[in-house]
N, C-alpha and C positions, 0 to 999 in steps of 0.2 A: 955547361958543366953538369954531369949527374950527380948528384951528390949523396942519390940512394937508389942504388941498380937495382933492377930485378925488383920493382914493387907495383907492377904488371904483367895480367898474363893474360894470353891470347886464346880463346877457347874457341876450338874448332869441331868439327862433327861428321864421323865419318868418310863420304866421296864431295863435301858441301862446294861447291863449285867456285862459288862466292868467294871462299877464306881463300883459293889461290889467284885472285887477281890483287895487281898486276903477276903474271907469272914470275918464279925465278930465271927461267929462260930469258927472261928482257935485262937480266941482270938485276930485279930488286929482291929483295930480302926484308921480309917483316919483323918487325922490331916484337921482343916482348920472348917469354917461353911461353911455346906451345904448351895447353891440354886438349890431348885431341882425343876426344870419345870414339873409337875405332868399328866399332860396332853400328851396321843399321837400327838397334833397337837397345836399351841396357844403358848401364854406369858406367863398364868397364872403361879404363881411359888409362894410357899412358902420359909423360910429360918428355918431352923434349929442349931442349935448352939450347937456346938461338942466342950467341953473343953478339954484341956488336961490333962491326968487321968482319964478321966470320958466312961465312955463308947459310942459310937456310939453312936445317935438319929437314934429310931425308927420308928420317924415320918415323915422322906423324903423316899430318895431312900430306904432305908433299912427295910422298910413298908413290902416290896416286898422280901421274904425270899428268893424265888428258881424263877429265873425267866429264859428263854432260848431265843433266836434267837438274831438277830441282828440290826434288823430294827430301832431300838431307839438310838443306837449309831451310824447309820450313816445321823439322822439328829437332827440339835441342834439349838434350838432359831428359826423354824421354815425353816430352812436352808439346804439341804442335805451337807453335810460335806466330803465324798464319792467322791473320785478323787481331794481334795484340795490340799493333799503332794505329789507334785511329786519333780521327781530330775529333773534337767535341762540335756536336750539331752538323754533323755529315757522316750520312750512315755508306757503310763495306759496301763496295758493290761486289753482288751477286753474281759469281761466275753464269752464264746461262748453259746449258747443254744441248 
């Protein structure tokens, strides 16, 4: 039983590839309202409002049907996010080129 709706929200970013798995295509639906920051770079962000039962909104992240790479999920709210988890006493490794 909920006993208090709507006291989570899903922030998503962008083309972020990440926020549409599982797709809605397979039939799931993520729980929560979207705030999806629309913009490659900025604040600006709309909110979308996903009930339970109801299908997806198509009007945030999920605009964006098939999208690929990674670039948008490793920065969020303007922020690279990319090396923030680490474990203590084991250092990032170093992409090599």
């Amino acid at each position: 039983m909920n006993t208090l709706p709507n006291v989570y929200q899903r922030v998503t970013h962008y083309t972020d590839v990440v926020v549409q798995v599982p797709p809605r295509q397979m039939g799931f639906n993520h729980a929560g309202n979207e705030v999806w920051y629309y913009n490659d770079q900025g604040l600006d962000h709309k909110i979308c409002e996903n009930n339970a039962g109801s299908l997806e909104s198509t009007s945030c992240a999920d605009s964006y049907i098939f999208t690929t790479g990674i670039d948008a999920h490793l920065h969020y709210l303007d922020k690279p996010i990319s090396g923030m988890c680490t474990i203590k006493g084991v250092r990032p490794v170093t992409p090599s080129i």
